[in-house]
C-alpha positions in Angstrom: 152.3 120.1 173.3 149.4 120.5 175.8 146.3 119.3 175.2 142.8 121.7 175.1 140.7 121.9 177.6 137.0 121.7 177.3 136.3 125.1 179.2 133.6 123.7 180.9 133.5 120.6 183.3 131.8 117.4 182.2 131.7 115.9 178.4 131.7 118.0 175.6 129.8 116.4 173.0 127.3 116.2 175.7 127.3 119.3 176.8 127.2 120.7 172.9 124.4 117.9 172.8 122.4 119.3 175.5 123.0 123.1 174.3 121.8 122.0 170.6 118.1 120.3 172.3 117.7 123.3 174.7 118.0 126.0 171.0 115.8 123.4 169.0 113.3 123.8 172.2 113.3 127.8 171.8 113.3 127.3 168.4 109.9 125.2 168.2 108.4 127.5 171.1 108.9 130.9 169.1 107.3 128.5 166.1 104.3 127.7 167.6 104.2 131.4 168.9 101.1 133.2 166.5 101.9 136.9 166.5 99.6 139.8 165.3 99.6 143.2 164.4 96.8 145.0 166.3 95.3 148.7 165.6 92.7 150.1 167.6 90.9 153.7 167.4 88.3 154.6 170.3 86.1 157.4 169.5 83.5 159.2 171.5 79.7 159.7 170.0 79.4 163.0 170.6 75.5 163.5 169.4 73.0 164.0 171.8 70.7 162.1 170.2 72.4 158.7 170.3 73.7 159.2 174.0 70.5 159.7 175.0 69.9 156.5 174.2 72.0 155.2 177.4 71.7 156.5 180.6 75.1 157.2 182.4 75.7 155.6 185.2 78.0 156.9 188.8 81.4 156.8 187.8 82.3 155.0 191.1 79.7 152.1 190.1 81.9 151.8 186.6 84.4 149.4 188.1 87.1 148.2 185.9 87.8 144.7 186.1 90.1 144.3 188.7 93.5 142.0 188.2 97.0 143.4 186.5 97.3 145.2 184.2 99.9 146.4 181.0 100.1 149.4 178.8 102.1 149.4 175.9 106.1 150.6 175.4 105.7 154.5 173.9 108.8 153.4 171.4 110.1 157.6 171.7 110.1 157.3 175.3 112.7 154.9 174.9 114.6 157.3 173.3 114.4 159.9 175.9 117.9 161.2 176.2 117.3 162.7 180.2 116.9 159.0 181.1 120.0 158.4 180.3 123.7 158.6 181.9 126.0 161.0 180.5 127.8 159.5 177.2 125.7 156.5 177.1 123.1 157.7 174.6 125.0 158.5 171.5 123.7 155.6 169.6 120.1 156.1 170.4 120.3 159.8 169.3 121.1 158.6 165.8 118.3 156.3 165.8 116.0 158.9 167.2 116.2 160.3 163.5 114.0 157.7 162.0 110.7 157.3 163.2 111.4 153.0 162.6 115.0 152.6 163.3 116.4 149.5 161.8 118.7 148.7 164.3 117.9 147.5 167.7 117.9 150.6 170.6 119.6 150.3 173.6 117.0 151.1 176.1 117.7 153.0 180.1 117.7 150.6 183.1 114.7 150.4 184.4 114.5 150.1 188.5 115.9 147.1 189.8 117.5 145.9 186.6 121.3 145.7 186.5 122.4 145.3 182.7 121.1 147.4 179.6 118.8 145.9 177.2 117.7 146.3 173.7 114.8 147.0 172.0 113.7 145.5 168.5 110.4 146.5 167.1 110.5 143.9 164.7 110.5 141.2 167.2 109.6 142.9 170.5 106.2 142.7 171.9 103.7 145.7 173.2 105.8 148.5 171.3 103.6 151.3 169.3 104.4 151.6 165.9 104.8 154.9 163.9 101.9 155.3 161.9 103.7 153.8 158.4 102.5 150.7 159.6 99.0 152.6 160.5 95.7 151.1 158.3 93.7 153.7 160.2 95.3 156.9 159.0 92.2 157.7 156.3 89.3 156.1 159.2 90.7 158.4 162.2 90.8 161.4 160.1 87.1 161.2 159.2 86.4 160.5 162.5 88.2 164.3 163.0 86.7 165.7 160.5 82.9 165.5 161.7 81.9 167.4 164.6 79.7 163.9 165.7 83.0 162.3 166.6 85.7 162.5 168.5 88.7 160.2 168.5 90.2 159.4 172.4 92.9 157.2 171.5 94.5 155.3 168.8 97.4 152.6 168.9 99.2 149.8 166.2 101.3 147.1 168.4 102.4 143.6 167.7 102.3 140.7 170.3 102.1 137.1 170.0 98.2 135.7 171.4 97.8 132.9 174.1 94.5 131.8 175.2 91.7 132.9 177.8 92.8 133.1 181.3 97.0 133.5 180.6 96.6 136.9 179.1 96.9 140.3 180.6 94.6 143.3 179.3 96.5 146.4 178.1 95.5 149.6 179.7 94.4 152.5 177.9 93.5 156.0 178.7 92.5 159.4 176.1 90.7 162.2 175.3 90.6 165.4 177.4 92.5 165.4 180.7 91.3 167.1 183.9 93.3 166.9 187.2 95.8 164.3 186.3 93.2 162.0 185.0 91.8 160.6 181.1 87.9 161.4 180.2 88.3 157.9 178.8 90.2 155.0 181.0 89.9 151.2 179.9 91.2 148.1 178.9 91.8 145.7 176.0 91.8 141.9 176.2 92.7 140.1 173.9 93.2 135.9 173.7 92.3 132.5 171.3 89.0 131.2 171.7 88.5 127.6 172.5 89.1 126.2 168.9 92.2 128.9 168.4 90.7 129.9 165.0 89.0 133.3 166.6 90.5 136.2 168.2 88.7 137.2 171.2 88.4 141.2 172.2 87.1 142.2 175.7 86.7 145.8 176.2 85.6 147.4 179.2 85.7 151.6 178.7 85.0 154.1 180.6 83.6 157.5 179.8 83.2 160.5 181.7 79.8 161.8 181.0 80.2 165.1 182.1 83.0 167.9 183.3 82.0 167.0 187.1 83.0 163.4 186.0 81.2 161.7 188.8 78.9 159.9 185.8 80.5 157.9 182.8 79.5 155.6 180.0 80.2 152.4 180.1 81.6 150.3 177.0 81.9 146.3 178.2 81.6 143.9 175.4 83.3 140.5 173.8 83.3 139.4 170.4 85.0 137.3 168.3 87.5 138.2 165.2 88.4 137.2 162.3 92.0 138.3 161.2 92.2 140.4 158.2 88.9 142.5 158.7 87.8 145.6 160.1 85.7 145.2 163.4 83.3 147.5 164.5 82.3 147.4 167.9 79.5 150.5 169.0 77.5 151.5 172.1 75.6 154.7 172.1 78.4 157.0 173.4 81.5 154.8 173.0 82.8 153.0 169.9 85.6 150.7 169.1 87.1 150.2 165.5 90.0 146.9 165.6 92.1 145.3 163.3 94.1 142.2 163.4 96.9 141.5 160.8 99.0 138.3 161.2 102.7 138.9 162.0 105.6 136.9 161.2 108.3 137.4 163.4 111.7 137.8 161.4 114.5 135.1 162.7 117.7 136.8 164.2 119.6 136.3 161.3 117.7 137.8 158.5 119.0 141.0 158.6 
């Protein structure tokens, strides 16, 4: 009777060895990972008497900070079906039935990748949610309902946080759109501070202040959060509501 072959060269047990210390290292990583649930509503000021309080400025002088940039994954653009090959969205049609599917979606190839992926919105970062998992649903439609305001955008996306200077701000844009471009354009930053028991938010909007849109108002702040609570932060023409819920990421085999 022949014997069996390790399929791979070298030891086995060290090899199973090595394999076993290289999972406990992802394991401990994806551990020590602190993931949030963020939701963010930015809504315009719309009386005259509390703009006047801030004087626009030349929309060319409102520089955004410069650097890369993300924007976050519209989950139903995954599912468009005329991104895909002929017979290779079948699967995805089914899930495009439910607004959160429970099953992982196979996503197109983007340029220069060579092999499908999936996508998992319980464990995959920078995906907006459906707006079940929404705690703004009853703020945004007061905001509506009042001729004072105006709501520009509104999102709900997981990620896990990293401190200042490794992460990347997530571009947003909203409101009325004129010649290809947003009324409002900005971004979100968001990090640890230096004792990793604050969330940090750095916003830097921009406004349009009029329909020739050469002046804007300009929303640039930081503050620090606390998880769990409502944030409110307000200039005269531009304000910011935030929330940040902790997340725990499901393990692979709980479902």
């Amino acid at each position: 009777m022949s014997k069996l072959r390790w399929p791979l060269g070298g030891n086995p047990v060290k090899i199973m060895a090595a394999i076993c210390l290289t999972l406990a290292s992802f394991s401990g990583s994806a551990q020590n990972e602190r993931w949030f649930t963020f939701e963010v509503s930015v809504f315009s000021n719309e009386l005259a008497s509390d703009r006047g309080q801030e004087l626009p400025i030349a929309k060319a002088d409102a520089t955004l900070k410069g650097g890369p940039t993300k924007s976050l994954i519209q989950f139903f653009d995954l599912l468009n079906l005329a991104q895909w090959p002929a017979g290779a969205s079948g699967d995805n049609q089914a899930s495009a039935n439910s607004a959160v599917p429970r099953t992982p979606v196979l996503r197109p190839l983007a340029e220069g990748e060579k092999s499908y992926q999936f996508t998992d919105l319980a464990r995959d970062p920078f995906i907006t949610l459906s707006s079940s998992a929404s705690d703004f649903q009853q703020t945004n439609r007061a905001l509506e309902a009042v001729p004072d305001y105006r709501l520009l955008t509104h999102a709900v996306w997981r990620q896990p946080l990293t401190d200042e200077g490794k992460s990347v701000p997530i571009k947003f844009s909203g409101g009325r759109q004129r010649g290809g471009s947003f009324e409002l354009e900005g971004t979100l930053d968001l990090y640890f501070n230096a004792r990793r028991d604050r969330i940090v938010v750095d916003t830097n909007f921009i406004l349009e202040a009029d329909l020739s849109g050469d002046l804007a108002f300009q929303h640039k702040q930081s503050r620090e959060l606390r998880s769990g609570e409502f944030h409110y932060l307000d200039s005269p023409a531009i304000g910011v509501i935030i929330l940040a819920q902790p997340y725990e990421v499901p393990p692979l085999d709980s479902e």
